[in-house]
C-alpha positions as CSV (number, residue, x, y, z in Angstrom):
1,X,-27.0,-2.2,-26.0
2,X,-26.8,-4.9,-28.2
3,X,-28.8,-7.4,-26.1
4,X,-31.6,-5.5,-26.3
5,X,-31.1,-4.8,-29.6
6,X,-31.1,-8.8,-29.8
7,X,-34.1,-9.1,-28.3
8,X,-36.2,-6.9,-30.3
9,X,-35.4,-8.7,-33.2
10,X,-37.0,-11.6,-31.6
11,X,-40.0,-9.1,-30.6
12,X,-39.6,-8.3,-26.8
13,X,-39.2,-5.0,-26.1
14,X,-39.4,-3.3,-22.8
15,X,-40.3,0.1,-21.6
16,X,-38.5,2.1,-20.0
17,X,-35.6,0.0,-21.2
18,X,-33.9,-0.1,-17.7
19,X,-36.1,-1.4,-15.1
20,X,-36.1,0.2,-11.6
21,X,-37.1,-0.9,-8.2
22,X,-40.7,-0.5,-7.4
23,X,-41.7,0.5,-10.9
24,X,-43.3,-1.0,-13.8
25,X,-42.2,-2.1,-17.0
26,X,-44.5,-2.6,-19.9
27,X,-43.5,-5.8,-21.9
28,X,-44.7,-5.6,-25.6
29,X,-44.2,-9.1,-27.2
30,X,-44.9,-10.3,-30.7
31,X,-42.5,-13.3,-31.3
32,X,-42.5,-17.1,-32.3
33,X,-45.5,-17.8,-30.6
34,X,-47.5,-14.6,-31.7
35,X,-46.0,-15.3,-35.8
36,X,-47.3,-19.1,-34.6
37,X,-50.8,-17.7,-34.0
38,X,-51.1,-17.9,-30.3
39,X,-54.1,-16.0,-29.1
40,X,-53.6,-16.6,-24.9
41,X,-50.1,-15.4,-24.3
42,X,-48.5,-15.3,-20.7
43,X,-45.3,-13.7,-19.4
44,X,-43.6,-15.7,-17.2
45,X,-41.4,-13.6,-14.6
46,X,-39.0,-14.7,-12.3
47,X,-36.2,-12.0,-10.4
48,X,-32.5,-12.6,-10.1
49,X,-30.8,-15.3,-11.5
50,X,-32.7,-18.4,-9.2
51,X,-35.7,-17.1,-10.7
52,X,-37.4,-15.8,-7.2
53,X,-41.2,-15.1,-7.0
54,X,-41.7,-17.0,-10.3
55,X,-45.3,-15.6,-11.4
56,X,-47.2,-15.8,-14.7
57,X,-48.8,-12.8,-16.1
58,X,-52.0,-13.2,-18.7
59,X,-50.6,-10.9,-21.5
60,X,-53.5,-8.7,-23.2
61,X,-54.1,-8.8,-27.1
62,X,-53.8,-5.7,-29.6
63,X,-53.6,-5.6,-33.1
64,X,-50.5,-7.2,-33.6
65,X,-48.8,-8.5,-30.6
66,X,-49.4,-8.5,-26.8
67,X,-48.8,-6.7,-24.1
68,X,-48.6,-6.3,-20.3
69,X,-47.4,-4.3,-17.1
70,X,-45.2,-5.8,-15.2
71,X,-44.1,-4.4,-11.2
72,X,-40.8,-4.9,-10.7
73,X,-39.2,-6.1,-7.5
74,X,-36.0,-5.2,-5.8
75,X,-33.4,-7.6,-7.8
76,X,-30.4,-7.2,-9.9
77,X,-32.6,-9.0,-12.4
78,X,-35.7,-9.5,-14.2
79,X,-36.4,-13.1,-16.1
80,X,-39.0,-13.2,-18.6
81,X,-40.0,-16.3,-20.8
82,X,-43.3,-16.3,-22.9
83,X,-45.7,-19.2,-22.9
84,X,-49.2,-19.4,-25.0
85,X,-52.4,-21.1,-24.1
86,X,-51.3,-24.7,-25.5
87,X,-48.2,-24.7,-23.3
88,X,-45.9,-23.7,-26.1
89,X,-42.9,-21.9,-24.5
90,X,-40.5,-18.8,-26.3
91,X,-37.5,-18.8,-24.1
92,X,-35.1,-17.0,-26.1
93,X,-33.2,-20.6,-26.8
94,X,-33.3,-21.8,-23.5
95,X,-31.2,-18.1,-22.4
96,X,-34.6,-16.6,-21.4
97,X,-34.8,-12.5,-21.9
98,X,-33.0,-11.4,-19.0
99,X,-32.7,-7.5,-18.4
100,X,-30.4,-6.1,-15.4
101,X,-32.8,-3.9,-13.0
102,X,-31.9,-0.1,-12.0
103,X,-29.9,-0.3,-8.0
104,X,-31.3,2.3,-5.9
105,X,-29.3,5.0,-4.7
């Protein structure tokens, strides 16, 4: 998929690579702001494409990048934009990291 493909050369990766309903994802990150020497990263998640239940996740801190566990709502989308301590934002360009959720069967 070459989004995702895109998206890992900017150092967001996301496992499993599909999200599904009710599940979580684990969101590894170490882009801009980790390269910029952020050391309080958040993920900012918002569902579908208005963004619904916005919520900011405090990311945790490994050797070289950060990660966190994110549950994933019903939605035909999940929104992520990364933001560190300072309020210096990674938002893919202003096209956020957008990743199309699982439907249930």
């Amino acid at each position: 998929m070459t989004q995702r493909n895109s998206y890992e050369k900017n150092g967001v990766v996301i496992t499993p690579a599909i999200p599904h309903p009710n599940k979580c994802i684990t969101v590894t990150y170490n882009g801009l702001l980790t390269e910029s020497g952020a050391t309080d990263l958040y993920a900012h998640v918002g569902f579908d494409r208005e963004w619904r239940r916005e919520h900011d996740y405090k990311m945790a801190q490994l050797s070289n990048c950060f990660q966190v566990d994110i549950p994933i709502q019903y939605a035909d989308t999940v929104n992520i934009a990364f933001k560190d301590g300072a309020n210096n934002w990674d938002n893919n360009s202003g096209h956020n990291y957008t990743f199309g959720v699982a439907t249930l069967r």
